[in-house]
ROPA-925365 format. One record per residue (C-alpha): residue number from 0; residue in one letter; x, z, y. Coordinates in Angstrom, 3 decimals. Layout:
! ROPA-925365
+------+------+----------+----------+----------+
! resi ! resn !        x !        z !        y !
+------+------+----------+----------+----------+
!  NUM !    A !        X !        Z !        Y !
...
+------+------+----------+----------+----------+
! end
This chain:
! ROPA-925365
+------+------+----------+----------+----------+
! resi ! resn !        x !        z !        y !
+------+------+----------+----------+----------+
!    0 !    X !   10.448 !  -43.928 !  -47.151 !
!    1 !    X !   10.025 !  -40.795 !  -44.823 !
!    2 !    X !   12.214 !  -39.776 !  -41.476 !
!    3 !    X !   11.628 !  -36.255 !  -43.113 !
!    4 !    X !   14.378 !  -33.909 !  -43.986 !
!    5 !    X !   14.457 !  -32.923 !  -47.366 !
!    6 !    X !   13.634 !  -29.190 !  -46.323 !
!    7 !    X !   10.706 !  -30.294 !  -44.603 !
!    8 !    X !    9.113 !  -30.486 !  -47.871 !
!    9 !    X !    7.910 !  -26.917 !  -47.043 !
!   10 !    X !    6.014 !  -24.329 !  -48.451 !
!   11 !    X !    5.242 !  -21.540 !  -46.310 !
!   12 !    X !    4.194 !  -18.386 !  -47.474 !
!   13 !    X !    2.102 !  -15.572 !  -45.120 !
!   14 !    X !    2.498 !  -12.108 !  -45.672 !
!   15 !    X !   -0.607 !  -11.872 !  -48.042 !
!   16 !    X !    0.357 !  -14.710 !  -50.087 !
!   17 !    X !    4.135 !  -12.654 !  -50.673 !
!   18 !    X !    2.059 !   -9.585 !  -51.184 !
!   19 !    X !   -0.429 !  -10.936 !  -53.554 !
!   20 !    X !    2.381 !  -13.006 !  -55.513 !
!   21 !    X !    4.669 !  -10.352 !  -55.947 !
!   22 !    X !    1.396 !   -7.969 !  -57.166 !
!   23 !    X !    1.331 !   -9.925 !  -59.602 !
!   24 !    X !    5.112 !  -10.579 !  -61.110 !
!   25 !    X !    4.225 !   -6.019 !  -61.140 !
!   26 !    X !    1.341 !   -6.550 !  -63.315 !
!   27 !    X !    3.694 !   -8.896 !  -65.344 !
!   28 !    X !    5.978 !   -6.274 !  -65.501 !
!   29 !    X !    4.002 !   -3.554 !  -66.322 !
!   30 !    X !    4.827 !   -1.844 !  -69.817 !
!   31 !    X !    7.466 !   -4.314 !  -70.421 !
!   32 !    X !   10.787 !   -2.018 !  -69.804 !
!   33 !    X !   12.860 !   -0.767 !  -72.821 !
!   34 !    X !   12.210 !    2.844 !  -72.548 !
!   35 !    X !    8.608 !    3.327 !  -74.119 !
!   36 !    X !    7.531 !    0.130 !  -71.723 !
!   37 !    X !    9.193 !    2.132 !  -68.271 !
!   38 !    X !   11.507 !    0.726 !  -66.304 !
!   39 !    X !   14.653 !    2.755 !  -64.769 !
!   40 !    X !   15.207 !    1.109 !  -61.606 !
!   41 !    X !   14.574 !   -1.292 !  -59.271 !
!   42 !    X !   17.661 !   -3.555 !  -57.525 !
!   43 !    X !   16.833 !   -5.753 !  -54.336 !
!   44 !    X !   18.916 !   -8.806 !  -54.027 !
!   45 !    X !   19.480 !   -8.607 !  -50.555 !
!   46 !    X !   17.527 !   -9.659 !  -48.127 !
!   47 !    X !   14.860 !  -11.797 !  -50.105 !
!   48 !    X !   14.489 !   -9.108 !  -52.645 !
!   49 !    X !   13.553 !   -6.258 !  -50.424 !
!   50 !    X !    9.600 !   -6.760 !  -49.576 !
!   51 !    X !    8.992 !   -7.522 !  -53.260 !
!   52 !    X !   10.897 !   -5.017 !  -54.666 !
!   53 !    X !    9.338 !   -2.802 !  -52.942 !
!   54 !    X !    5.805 !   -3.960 !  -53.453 !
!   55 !    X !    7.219 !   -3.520 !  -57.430 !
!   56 !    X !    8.388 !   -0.162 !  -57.177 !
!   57 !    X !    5.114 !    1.129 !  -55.648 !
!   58 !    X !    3.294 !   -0.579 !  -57.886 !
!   59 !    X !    4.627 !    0.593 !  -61.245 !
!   60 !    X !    5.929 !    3.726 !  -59.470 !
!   61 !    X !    9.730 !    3.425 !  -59.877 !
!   62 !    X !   11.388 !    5.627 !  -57.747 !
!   63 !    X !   14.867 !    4.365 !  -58.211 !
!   64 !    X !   15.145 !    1.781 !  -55.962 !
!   65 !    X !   18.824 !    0.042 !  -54.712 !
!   66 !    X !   20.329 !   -3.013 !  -53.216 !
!   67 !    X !   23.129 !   -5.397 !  -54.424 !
!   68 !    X !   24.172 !   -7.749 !  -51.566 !
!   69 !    X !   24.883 !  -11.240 !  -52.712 !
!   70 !    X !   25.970 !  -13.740 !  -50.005 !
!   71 !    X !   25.183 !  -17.511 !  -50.838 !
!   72 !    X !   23.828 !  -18.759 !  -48.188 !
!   73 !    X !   24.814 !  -19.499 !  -44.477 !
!   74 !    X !   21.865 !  -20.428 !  -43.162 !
!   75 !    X !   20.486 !  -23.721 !  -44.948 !
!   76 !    X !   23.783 !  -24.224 !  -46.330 !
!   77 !    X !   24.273 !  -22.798 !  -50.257 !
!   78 !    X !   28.150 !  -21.814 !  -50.471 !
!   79 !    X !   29.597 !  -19.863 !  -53.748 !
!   80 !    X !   27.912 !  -16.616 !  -54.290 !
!   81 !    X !   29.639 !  -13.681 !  -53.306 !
!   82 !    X !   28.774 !   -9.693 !  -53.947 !
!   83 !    X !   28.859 !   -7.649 !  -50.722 !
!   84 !    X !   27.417 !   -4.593 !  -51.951 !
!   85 !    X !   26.869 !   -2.773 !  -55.360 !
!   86 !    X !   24.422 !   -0.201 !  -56.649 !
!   87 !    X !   26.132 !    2.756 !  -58.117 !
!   88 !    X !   27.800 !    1.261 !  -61.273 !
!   89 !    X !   26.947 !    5.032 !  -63.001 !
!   90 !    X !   22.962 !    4.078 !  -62.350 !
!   91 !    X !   23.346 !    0.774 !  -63.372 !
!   92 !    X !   25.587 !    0.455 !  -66.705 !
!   93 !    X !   25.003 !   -2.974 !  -68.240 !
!   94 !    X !   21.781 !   -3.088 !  -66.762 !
!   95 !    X !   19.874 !   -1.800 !  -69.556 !
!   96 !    X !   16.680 !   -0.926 !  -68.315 !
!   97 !    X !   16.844 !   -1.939 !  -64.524 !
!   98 !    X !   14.526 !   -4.846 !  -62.929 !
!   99 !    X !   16.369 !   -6.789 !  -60.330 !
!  100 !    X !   14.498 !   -8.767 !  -58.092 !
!  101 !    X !   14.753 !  -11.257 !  -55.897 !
!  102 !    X !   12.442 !  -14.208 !  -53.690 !
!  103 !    X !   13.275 !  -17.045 !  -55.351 !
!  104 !    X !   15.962 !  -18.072 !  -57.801 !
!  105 !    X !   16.779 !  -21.911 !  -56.610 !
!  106 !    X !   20.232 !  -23.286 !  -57.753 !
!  107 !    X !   20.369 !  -20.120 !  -60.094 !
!  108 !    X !   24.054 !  -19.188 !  -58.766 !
!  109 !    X !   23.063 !  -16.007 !  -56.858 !
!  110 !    X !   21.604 !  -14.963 !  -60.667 !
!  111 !    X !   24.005 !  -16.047 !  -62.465 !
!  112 !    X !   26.473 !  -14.141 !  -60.432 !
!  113 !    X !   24.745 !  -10.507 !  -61.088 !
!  114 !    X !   24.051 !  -11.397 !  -64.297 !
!  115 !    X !   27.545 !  -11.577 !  -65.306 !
!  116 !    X !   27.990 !   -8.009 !  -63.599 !
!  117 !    X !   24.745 !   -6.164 !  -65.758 !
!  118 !    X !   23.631 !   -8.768 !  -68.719 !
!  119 !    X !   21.139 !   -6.219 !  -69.829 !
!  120 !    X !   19.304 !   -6.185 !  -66.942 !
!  121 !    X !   15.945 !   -7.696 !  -66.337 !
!  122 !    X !   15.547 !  -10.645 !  -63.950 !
!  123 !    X !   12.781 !  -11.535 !  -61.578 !
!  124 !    X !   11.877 !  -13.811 !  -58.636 !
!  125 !    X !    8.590 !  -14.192 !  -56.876 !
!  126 !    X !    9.037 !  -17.922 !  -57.078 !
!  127 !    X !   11.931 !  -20.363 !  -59.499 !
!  128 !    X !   12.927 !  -23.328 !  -58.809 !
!  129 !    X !   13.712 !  -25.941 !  -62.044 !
!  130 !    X !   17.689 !  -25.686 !  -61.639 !
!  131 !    X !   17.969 !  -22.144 !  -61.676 !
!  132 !    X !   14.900 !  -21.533 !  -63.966 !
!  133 !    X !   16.528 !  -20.171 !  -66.841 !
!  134 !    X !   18.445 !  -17.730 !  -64.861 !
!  135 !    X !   15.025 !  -15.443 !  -64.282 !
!  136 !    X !   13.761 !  -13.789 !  -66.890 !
!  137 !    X !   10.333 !  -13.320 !  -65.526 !
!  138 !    X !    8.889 !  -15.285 !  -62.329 !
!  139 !    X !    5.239 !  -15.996 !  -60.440 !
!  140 !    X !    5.231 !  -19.479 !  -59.536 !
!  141 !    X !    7.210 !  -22.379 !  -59.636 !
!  142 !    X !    8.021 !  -24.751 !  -57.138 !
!  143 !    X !   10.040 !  -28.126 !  -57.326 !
!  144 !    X !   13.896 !  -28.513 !  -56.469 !
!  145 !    X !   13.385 !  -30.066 !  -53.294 !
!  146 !    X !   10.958 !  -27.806 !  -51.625 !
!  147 !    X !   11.773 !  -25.606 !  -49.028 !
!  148 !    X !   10.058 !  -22.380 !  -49.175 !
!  149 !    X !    9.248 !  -20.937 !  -45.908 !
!  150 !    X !    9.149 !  -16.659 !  -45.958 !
!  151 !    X !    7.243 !  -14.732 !  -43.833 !
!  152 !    X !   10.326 !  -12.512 !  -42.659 !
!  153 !    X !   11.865 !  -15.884 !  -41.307 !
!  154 !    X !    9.018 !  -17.343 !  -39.318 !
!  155 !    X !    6.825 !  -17.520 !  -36.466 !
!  156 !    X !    3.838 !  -18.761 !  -35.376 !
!  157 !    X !    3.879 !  -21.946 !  -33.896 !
!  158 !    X !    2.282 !  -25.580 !  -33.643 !
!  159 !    X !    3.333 !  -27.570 !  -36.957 !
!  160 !    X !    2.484 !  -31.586 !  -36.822 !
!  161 !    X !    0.272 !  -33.130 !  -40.083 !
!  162 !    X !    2.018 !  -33.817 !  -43.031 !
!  163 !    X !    0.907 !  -37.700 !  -42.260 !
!  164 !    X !    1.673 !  -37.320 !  -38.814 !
!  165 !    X !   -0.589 !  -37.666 !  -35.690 !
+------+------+----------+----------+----------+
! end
């Protein structure tokens, strides 16, 4: 047995690695929107979402970029999701045609939340966790339930001990 927290389980990502990862879920993306393989818009899930959505937009040039706010966390504590901020429901429809992105889908309640407010939409995270898997559509890399990933935007540089100790 370990003194460790479960969080400490970490995987920490640099500012390449999010850049490189989230590259990639574009290139996955690419030609796969409804209109003639183009996609209509991009939608951050705020704050996670924002560096790789808009790594995505450049990438496959969508212009259209928004935010929905979507509180579920209070700091390492998950609570029930909550919207805080829309896109403009005449942009967005059902969905039909828009990529909303997030970091990571973990639980899968933050998804399952906007889902339920644009079904038609396309969902994608950088990184899925097993439990909230299925609610992503489209994702990078997969990481287990009880790792902690560690994003650049939270972080700074500092001594970290071994993973076996000193």
């Amino acid at each position: 047995m370990t003194d460790r927290l479960p969080h400490e389980k970490g995987f920490h990502i640099s500012w390449d690695q999010i850049h490189r990862d989230s590259r990639a879920l574009a290139w996955r993306l690419d030609k796969q929107g409804p209109d003639s393989g183009h996609w209509r818009a991009v939608v951050a899930i705020t704050r996670g979402g924002l560096a790789p959505a808009m790594i995505i937009a450049r990438e496959l040039d969508i212009r259209v970029v928004d935010t929905i706010s979507v509180k579920s966390y209070d700091h390492q504590s998950q609570d029930a999701a909550k919207v805080l901020k829309s896109p403009q429901p005449d942009m967005m429809g059902d969905g039909k045609g828009i990529l909303i992105i997030d970091d990571l889908v973990d639980t899968g309640k933050t998804l399952e939340l906007v889902r339920q407010l644009y079904p038609a939409a396309h969902f994608a995270t950088v990184y899925a966790k097993p439990q909230g898997r299925d609610m992503v559509d489209t994702f990078i890399t997969e990481v287990s339930q009880d790792t902690w990933i560690f994003f650049p935007w939270d972080m700074a540089l500092q001594y970290v001990e071994p993973y076996r100790g000193t």
